[in-house]
N, C-alpha and C positions, 0 to 999 in steps of 0.2 A: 735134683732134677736139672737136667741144662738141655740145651737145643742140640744139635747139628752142627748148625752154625757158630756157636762157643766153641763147639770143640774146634773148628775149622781156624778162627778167627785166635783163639790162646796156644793154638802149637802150629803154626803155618802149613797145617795137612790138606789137600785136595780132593773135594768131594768129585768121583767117578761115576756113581748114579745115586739116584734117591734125594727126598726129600731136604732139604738143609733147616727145614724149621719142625723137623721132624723131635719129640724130646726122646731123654733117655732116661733112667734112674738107676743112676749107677755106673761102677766101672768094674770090670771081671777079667782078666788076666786069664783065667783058668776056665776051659768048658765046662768041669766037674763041678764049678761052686757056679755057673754062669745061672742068671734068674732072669726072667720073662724082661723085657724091655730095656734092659744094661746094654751099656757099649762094652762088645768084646773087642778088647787090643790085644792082637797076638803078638806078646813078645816071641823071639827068638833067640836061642843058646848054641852051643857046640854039638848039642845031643837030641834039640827038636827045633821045627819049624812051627810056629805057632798059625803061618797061615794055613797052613795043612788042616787047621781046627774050623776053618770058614763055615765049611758046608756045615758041621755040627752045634757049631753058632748060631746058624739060623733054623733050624728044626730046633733048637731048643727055646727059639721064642728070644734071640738077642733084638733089641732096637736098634743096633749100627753093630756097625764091624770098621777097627781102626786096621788095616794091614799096612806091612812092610811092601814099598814099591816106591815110586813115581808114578807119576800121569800116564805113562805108556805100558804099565802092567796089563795084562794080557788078562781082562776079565775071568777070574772064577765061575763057573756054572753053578751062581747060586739061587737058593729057590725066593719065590718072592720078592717083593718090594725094600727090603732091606737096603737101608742107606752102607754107602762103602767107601768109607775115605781111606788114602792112603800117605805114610809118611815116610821117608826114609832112613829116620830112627823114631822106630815106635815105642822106647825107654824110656829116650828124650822125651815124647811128645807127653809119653807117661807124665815126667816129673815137671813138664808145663802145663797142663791139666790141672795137675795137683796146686801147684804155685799159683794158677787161674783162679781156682777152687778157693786158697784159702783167702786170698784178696779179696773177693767175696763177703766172708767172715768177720763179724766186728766180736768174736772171743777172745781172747787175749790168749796167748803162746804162754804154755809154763811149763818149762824142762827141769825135768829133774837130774843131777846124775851123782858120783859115786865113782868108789875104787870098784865095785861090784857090777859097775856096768848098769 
């Protein structure tokens, strides 16, 4: 579980509207596995725009929406009060999140590896 505002303050993204101390639980990349109250972060490839997924994010019950933009992106027509940050690499902001996250954690890190990968 983290705020809004974590997500804002550990990957320098800019909240557009919505709450900042709104939580989340979770992160979902994908609207097909996205579950009630997850931050959807739409990444983006050569073959999709992940903002294109916005509007389906929020009918499906996301807590935030992380897009690709800046502060001068041109509002989404989305429904409800869904908080909307945006970053202008939402991978990045992915793998600062993540990095946020595990700093958090007092587990210890145990890698394993192998000629087998």
């Amino acid at each position: 579980m983290m705020r809004v505002s974590d997500i804002l303050h550990s990957t320098g993204a800019v909240l557009l509207r919505g709450d900042g101390a709104r939580t989340v639980h979770g992160v979902s990349t994908d609207t097909r596995a996205l579950r009630p109250h997850q931050l959807f972060l739409a990444l983006s490839g050569p073959n999709f725009d992940g903002n294109l997924f916005a509007q389906a994010a929020c009918q499906l019950g996301a807590g935030a929406l992380l897009l690709r933009g800046d502060a001068s992106l041109q509002l989404p027509d989305l429904q409800g009060d869904v908080p909307l940050v945006v970053h202008a690499e939402p991978r990045r902001a992915l793998a600062d999140l993540a990095r946020w996250h595990r700093a958090r954690l007092a587990a210890p890190v145990i890698v394993c590896t192998g000629s087998c990968g």
